[in-house]
N, C-alpha and C positions, 0 to 999 in steps of 0.2 A: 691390420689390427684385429685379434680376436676377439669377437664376441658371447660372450656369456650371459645365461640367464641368472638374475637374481632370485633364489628362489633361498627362503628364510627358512624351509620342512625340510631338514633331512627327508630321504627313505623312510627311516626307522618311525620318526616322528610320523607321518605319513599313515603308515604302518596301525601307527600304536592310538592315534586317533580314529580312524574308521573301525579299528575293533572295538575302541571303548564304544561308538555310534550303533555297534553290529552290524558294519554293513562289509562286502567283501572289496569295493573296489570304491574310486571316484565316482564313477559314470552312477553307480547308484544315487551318489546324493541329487542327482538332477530324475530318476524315475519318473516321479510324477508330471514332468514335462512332456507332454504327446510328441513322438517319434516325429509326428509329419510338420512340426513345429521348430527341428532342430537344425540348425545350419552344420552341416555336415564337409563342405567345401574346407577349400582355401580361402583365407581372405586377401584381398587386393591390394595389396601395402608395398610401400616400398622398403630397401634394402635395412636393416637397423643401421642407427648411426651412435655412433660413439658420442661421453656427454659433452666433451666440445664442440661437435658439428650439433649436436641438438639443440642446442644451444642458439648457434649462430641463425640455426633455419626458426627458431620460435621467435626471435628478436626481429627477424626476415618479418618474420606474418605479423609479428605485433606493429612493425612499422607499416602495417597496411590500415593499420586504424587510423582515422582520424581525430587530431586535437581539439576535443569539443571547446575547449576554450577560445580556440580560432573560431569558432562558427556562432554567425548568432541562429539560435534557435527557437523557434517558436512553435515548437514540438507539446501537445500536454496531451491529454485524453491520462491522465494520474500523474507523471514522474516531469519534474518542471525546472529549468535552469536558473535557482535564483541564487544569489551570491552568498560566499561561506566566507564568513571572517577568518583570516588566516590564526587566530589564538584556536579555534574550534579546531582544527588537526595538530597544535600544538600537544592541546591537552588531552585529545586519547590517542596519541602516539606516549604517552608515558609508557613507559614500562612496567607499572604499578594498575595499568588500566588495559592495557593493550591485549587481552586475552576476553574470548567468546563463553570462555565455561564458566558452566553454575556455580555458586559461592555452595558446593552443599554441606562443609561446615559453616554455616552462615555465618556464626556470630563471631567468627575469626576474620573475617572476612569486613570489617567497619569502615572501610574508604569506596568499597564496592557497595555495600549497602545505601551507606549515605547518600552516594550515586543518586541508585534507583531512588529513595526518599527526595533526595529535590529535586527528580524528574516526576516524579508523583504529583508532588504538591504543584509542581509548574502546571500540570498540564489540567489540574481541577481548576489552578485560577484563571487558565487560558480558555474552559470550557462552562468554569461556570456549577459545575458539577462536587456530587462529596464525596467521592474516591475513585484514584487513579490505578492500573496495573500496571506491571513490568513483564517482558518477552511478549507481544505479540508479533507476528510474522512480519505482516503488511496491513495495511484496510483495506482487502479483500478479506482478509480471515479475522480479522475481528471484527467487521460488522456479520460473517456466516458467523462466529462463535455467538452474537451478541441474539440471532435470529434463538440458538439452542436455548439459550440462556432464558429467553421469553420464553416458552414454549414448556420449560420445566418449570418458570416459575408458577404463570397461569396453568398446567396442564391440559394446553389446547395443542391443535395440531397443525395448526393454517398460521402463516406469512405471506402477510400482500405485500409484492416489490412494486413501485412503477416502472416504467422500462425506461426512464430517465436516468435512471440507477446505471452506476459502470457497468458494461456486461462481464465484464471481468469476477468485477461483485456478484453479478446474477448468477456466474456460471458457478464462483467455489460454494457462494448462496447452495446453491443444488445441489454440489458436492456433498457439501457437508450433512445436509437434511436427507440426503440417500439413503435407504435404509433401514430409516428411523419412523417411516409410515408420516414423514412431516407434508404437506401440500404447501407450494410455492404457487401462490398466485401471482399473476403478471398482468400488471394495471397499465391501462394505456396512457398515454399522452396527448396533450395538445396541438397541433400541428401547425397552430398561429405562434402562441407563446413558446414554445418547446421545453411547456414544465408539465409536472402530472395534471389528469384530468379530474378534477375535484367529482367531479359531479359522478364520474364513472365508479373513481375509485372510493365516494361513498356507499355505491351498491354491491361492489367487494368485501365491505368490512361488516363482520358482524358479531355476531358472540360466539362466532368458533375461532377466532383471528386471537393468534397470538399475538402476534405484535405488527406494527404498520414499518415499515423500513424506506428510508427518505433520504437521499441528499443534495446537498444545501451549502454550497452551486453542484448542481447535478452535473450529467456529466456532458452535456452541451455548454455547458457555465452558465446556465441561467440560473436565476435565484426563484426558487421555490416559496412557497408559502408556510411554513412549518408549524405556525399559531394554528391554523387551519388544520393542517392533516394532524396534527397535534389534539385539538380537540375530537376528531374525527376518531381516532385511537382510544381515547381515554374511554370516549360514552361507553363505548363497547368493552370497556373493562380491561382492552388490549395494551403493550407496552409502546410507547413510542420511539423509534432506534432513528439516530441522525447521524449519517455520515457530513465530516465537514471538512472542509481545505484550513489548515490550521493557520496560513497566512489570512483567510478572511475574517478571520476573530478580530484582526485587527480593526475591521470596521462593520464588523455586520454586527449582530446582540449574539451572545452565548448560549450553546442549548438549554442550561438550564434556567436561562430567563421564558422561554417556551415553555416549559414542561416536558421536556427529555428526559426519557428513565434511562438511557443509555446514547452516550454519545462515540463515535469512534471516528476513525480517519486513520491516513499514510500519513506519515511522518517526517518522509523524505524532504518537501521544504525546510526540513528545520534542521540546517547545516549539516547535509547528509547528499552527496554528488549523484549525480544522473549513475553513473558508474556499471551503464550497460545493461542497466536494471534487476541493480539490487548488491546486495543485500540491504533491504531497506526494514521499517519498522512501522508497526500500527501501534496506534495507540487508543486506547478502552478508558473509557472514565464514563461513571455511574452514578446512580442514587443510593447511598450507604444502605437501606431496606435490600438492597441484590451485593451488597459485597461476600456474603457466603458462597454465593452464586459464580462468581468471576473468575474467569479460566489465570492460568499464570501466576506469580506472585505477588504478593504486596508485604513491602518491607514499612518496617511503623518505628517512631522513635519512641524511649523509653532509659528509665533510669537503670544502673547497676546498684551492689550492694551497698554501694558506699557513695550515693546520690549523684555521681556521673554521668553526663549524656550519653547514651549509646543507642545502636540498631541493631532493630532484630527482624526476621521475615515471620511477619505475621501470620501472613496467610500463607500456604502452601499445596494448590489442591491441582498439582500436575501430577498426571499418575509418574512420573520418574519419583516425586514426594511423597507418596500414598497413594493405598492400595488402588488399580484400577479404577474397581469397578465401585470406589468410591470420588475419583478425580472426575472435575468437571469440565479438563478437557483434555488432547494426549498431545501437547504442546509439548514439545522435546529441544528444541534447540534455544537458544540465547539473544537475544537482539540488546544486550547492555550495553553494545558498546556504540551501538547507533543511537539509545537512548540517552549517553550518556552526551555524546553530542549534539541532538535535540537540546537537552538541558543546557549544555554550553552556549549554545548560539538563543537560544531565549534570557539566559543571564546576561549576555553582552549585548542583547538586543534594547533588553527593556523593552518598559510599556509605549515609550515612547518611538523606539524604534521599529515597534514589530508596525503600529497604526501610521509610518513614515514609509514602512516597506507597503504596507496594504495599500494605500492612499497612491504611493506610485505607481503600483499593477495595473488599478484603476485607471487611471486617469490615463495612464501609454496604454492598456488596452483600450478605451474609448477613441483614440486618438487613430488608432491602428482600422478599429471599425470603422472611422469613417472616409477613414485613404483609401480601404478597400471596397466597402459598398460603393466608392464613388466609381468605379473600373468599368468598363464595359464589360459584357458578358459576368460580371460579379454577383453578387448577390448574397445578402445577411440574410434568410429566410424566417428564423425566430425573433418576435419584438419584447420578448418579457426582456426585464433590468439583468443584468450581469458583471461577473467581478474583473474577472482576468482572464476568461477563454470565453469564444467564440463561434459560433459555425459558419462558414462562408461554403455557397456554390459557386463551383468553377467554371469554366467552358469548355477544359481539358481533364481527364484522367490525374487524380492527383501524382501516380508515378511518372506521367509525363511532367505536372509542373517542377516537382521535384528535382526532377533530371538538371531542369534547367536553371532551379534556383540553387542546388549545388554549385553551380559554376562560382554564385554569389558568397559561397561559403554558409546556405541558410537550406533553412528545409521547414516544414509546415508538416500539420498531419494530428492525429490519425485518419484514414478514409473511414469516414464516418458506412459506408454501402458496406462495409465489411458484415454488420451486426445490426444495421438497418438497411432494407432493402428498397425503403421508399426515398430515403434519404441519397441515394445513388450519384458521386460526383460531389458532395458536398466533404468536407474535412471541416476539423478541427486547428484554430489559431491561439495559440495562448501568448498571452508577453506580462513577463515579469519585470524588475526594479532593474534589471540587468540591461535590457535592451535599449538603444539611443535611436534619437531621433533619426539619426542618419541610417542606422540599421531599419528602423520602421520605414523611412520614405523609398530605402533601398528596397525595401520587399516590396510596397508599391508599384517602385519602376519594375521590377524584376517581374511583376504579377500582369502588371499592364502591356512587357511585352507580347504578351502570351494571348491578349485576349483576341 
């Protein structure tokens, strides 16, 4: 069989583009690239294959993945296996819904709109909060968007995180404030409770402190104290930013019964799959005083000319909407369609069912805690209260236990020594509404024979 390349440029085309650029050849559009930088070889590849056989060799490798649905998991440190109502992939599989791009005639665009608006309003009533946005990435970059957002509103230049905080969060945190002359302080922790250290992290904050940044269960799944680090923020004139797991609304209080000027989180529990991590969705909701503030959009409802419901995108301050270097953040891609399934799976949840799913985390993670502290060589090392994740020290290298709780179809994690170095041998357990008794007592056995 021959093989040909697909190449969509004529010559001519070719041609007629590098002159419009003024440049004489290809290899100019990469100049600026340093010589000793460039891979000059061949590269290591096999033969090209026709798209039949490509075909059959990508179906080959895709059958090398595993059916997470076969496996119980008790995998968290962010992205968590809990159950998705089969109506939830009903309804953004539409055809009507089934697309990642921006509505940029908006107001043609009323099924998409509406969307965003009752995912708005779910998630201020889920938070507690008076306005919600649409497109954020993850909650790693909306709680870093949420860090800029303090920072220009106060015009200070200081972020205290504790290190309780995702590192994840800590590192786009940094990311993001690169640059910008912003200081990222890094507040310690407990070493008894494994939440922030009050007492430390009152000597960090002061009146150069833009805002205090907190989450709440952090990311050992303790529960933090928030009333506290909450007034800790305010005295100082600082904003208070809570990252939260939006499954524990069901039973913990709402940021803004604290005093949260800004609340954010992953969104992924809310009917949105593990799916290799990602494409997932964050979500931002605020104190109306910072909705001018807020990266992304916000769609609002409103009458037509002729007193009919309809929606409009209120706000729009992504530089693709306006100018640059007046956008308040360069959020470019779309997460409507994960949002729009968050909103699904909270409409079918209800109030009722979201504090049925929370209430069961609990109770099978407590249940998990104490199969596992009871192990030899075991050990739960933090005693503050917690929701649905957990730390346990092992006696073995977490890729050894893993090795062997694969057999089980199960796996644990993440090693916590990755990002804490004191913490060495210890991981991350989480158990959601998903996991049965028999799977929890199995990880037990499966943990115990190892000790």
């Amino acid at each position: 069989m021959v093989h040909s390349p697909y190449l969509p440029n004529t010559e001519a085309d070719r041609r007629a583009m590098l002159a419009e650029l003024g440049l004489e050849s290809v290899e100019d559009l990469f100049r600026d690239i340093p010589e000793k930088v460039r891979f000059r070889g061949s590269l290591d590849l096999p033969p090209a294959l026709s798209e039949p056989e490509l075909l059959t060799h990508m179906k080959t490798l895709a059958g090398r993945n595993a059916n997470a649905s076969e496996w119980a998991l008790f995998l968290g440190g962010g992205a968590y296996d809990h159950f998705i109502p089969s109506v939830v992939g009903h309804v953004i599989g539409r055809s009507e819904f089934y697309t990642a791009y921006t509505p940029y005639q908006a107001e043609v665009s009323q099924g998409v709109l509406q969307t965003i608006y009752e995912y708005q309003s779910l998630i201020t009533r889920l938070t507690g909060m008076d306005v919600a946005n649409a497109s954020m990435y993850d909650g790693a970059s909306a709680m870093a968007e949420a860090a800029l957002i303090a920072c220009a509103a106060t015009r200070r230049k200081k972020v205290v995180v504790p290190s309780t905080v995702s590192p994840e969060y800590r590192e786009t945190i940094r990311t993001y404030t690169a640059g910008q002359r912003i200081e990222v302080v890094l507040a310690p922790y407990d070493g008894e409770t494994g939440t922030a250290d009050l007492s430390e992290l009152e000597k960090l904050v002061d009146g150069d402190t833009a805002a205090v940044l907190l989450q709440h269960p952090n990311y050992f799944g303790c529960l933090e104290d928030p009333e506290e680090v909450s007034r800790l923020a305010h005295g100082v004139g600082a904003l208070f930013v809570i990252g939260v797991d939006p499954i524990s609304l069901g039973v913990l209080r709402a940021p803004g019964e604290y005093g949260a000027d800004i609340a954010v989180g992953e969104g992924q529990p809310l009917g949105n799959p593990l799916s290799f991590g990602g494409p997932y969705l964050g979500f931002f909701a605020a104190t109306e005083k910072l909705i001018r503030r807020m990266p992304g959009r916000i769609a609002g409802a409103t009458v037509d000319k002729d007193g009919d419901r309809g929606f409009v995108l209120t706000f729009q301050t992504r530089e693709q909407h306006i100018r640059r270097e007046k956008a308040t953040s360069n959020i470019c891609s779309n997460e409507a369609l994960n949002a729009l399934a968050a909103a699904v799976y909270l409409t079918v949840m209800g109030r009722e069912g979201l504090v049925e799913v929370a209430k069961l985390c609990l109770h099978k993670a407590h249940y998990t805690r104490e199969r596992l502290s009871a192990l030899p060589g075991f050990r739960t090392p933090f005693r503050a209260p917690f929701f649905k994740e957990f730390v346990v020290s092992g006696p073995r290298p977490l890729e050894e236990l893993n090795r062997s709780l694969a057999q089980r179809r199960m796996l644990v994690g993440p090693d916590l020594g990755r990002h804490y170095p004191e913490l060495e041998g210890s991981f991350l357990v989480a158990v959601t509404e998903k996991r049965t008794r028999a799977e929890i007592d199995g990880l037990a056995d499966g943990l115990g024979g190892l000790a």
